[in-house]
N, C-alpha and C positions, 0 to 999 in steps of 0.2 A: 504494500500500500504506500501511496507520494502523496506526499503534501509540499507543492511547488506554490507557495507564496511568496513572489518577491525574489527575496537572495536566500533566502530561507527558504533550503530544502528539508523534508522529514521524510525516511522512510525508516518501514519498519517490515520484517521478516515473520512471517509465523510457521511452525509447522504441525502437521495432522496427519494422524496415522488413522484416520478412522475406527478408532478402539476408546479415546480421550480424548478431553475437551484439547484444543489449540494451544499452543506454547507460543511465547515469543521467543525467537530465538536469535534475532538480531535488531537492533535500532540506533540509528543516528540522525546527525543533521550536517550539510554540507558536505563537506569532504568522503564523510562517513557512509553518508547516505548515497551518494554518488556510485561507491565500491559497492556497495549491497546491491542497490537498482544495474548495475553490470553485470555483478556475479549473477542476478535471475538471468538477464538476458542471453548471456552466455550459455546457461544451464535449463532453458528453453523455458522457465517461469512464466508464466503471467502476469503479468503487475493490472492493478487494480488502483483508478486514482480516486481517494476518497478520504479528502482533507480531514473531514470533523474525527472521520474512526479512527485515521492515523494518528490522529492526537492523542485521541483516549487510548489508542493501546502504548503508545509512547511511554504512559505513566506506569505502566506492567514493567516490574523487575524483569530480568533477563530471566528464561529460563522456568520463567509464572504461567501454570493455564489462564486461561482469559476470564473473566470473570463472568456471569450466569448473566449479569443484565447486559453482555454485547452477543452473548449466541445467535440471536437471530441477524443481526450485521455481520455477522461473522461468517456464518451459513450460506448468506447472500454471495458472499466473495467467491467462499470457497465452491459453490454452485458456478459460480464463474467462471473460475479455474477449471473446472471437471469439462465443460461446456469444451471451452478453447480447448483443451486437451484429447478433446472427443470421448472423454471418459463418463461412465457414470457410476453412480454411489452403487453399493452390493443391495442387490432387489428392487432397483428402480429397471422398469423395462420403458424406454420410452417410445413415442407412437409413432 
């Protein structure tokens, strides 16, 4: 997720093993943020640009499941991802 306001960049990394809620597993701004949004692109990632949630998951220590009130933003993304990736969740058959 990017949060490109200004000169102030935010990204922040999650991962999901679909067994557990979401981790963050990386976040910065500038610099930081810059090497993380390459390492997806590289690594075929999706990115997803969505100011407000990259904020709030910002405030999640490293390494923290997401907490219960962003799951459904959360969900959102990751539905995104699956999408681009051409992939779907285990027992979703779609039409």
């Amino acid at each position: 997720m990017t949060d490109s306001t200004g000169e102030k960049e935010l990204a922040v990394a999650l991962f999901y093993d679909e067994e557990n809620a979401p981790r963050v597993t990386a976040k910065g701004h500038g610099e930081i943020a810059r090497r993380i949004l390459a390492a997806a692109e590289e690594n075929g990632i999706p990115l997803e640009e969505d100011p407000e949630l990259a904020a709030l998951l910002a405030q999640i220590p490293l390494g923290d499941e997401i907490p219960e009130a962003l799951y459904r933003a959360v969900a959102e993304v990751i539905a995104f991802a699956y999408i681009v990736a051409g992939r779907f969740p285990p027992g979703y058959t779609p039409e």
